[in-house]
N, C-alpha and C positions, 0 to 999 in steps of 0.2 A: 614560178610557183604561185601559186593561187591564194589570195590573202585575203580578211575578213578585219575593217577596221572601223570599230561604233565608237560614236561620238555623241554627246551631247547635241542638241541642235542650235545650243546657246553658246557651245565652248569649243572652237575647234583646236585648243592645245590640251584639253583634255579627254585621253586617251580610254573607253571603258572597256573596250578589246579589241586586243591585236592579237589574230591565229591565222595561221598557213597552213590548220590542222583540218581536210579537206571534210570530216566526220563535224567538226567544231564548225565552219562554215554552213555546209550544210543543216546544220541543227538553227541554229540561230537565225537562219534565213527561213526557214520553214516556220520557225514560231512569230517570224514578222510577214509571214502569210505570201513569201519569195521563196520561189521553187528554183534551186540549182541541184545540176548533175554533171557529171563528165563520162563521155562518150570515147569511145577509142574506132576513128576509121575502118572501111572493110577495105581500103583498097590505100598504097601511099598517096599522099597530097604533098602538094611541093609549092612555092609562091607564085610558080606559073601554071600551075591546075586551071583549068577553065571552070568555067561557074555548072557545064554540064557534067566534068568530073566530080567534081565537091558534091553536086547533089546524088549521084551514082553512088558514091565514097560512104555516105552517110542513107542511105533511101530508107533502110530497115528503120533505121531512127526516127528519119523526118515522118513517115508514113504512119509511124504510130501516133506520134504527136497529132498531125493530123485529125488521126482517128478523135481519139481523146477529144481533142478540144477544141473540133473543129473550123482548124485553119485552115484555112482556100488560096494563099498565096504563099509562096518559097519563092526566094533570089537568094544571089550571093551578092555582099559589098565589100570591095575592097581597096584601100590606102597605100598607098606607099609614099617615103618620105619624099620624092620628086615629084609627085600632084600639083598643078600648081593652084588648085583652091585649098588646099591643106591649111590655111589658118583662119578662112570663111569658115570652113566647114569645120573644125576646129570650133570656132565662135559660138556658131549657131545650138549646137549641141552640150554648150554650156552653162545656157540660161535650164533655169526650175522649169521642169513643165510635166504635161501627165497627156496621155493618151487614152481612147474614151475605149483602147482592145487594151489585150495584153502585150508587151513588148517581149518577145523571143529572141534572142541572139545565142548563135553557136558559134566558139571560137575554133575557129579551122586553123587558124596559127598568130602568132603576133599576143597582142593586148590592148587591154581596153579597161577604163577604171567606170567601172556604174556606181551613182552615189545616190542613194535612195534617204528620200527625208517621209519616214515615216513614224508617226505621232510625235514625241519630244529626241525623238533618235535620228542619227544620218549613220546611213553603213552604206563604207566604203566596198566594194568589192571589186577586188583587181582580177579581169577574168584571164584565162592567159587557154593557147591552144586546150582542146579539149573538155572546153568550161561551158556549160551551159545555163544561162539564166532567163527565167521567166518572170519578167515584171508588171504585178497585175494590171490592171486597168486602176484607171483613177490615181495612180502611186504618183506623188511629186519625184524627181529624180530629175539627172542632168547625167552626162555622161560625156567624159575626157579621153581624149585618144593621144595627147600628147602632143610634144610640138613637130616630133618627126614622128606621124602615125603609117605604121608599118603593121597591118591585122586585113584577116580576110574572113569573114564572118555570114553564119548563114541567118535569115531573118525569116518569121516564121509571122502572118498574118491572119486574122478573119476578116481585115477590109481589104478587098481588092482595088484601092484607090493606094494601099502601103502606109509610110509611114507617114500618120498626120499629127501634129504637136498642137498643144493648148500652153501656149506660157504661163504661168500665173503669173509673174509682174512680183515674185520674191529677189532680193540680191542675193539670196542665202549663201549663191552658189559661190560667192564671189568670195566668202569669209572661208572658205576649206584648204585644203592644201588640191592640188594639182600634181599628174605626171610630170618630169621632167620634157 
């Protein structure tokens, strides 16, 4: 289930909301200028779907995206807990940082926690199959996949070079709480 949880950006054992309420998500993330949605397949997707099923599965989706907002690259990426760079890669993606696009991810199955530090707030959001969120450009944010990351996700670009990171050089990320 899909959760939504704001934090102080000074306190992270104080809680200012916690909802699974998919209308509540969505509101709240729209007013901190974060677009989510969920998507329902045209076709089943299974964990051994190929990255040209997944985009076949989804195309009406991706293509309007696209349209809109002018994205020029689509892949799929996907984890499973046998990886054996799973805690590199794990790492990396747990420092603050912000990207100069917007970051797109579609959860095809699995989960994945986005933690967004925008102005004096950090929102948690735990995407899980079916979740889509788009995170502007310039957003600080880090993003956790857990210590056994099992998720297959589609990522949605206007750089054709993917994904490229700016760290800021905050510990912020280190003071939150984490997937198991």
């Amino acid at each position: 289930m899909s959760r939504l949880m704001v934090f102080s950006d000074t306190d992270s054992e104080q809680v200012l909301l916690d909802s699974s309420d998919v209308t509540v998500i969505r509101q709240q993330l729209q007013a901190a200028g974060v677009q989510f949605a969920q998507w329902q397949a045209n076709a089943p997707i299974h964990a051994d779907s190929s990255q040209e099923q997944i985009l076949t599965a989804y195309s009406h989706d991706i293509e309007r995206l696209k349209q809109a907002h002018g994205y020029i690259t689509v892949d799929v990426i996907s984890l499973s807990p046998n990886h054996p760079d799973k805690q590199l890669l794990r790492q990396k993606f747990l420092a603050e940082h912000i990207h100069c696009e917007d970051e797109v991810r579609f959860f095809v199955r699995g989960q994945g926690l986005f933690c967004l530090h925008i102005g004096t707030k950090v929102y948690q959001v735990l995407c899980q199959q079916n979740d889509l969120i788009s995170v502007p450009a310039n957003t600080p944010h880090w993003f956790d996949m857990g210590s056994e990351p099992d998720f297959t996700a589609i990522r949605l670009f206007n750089n054709p070079d993917g994904w490229v990171a700016h760290f800021t050089g905050s510990a912020i990320a280190t003071t939150f709480p984490l997937l198991a």
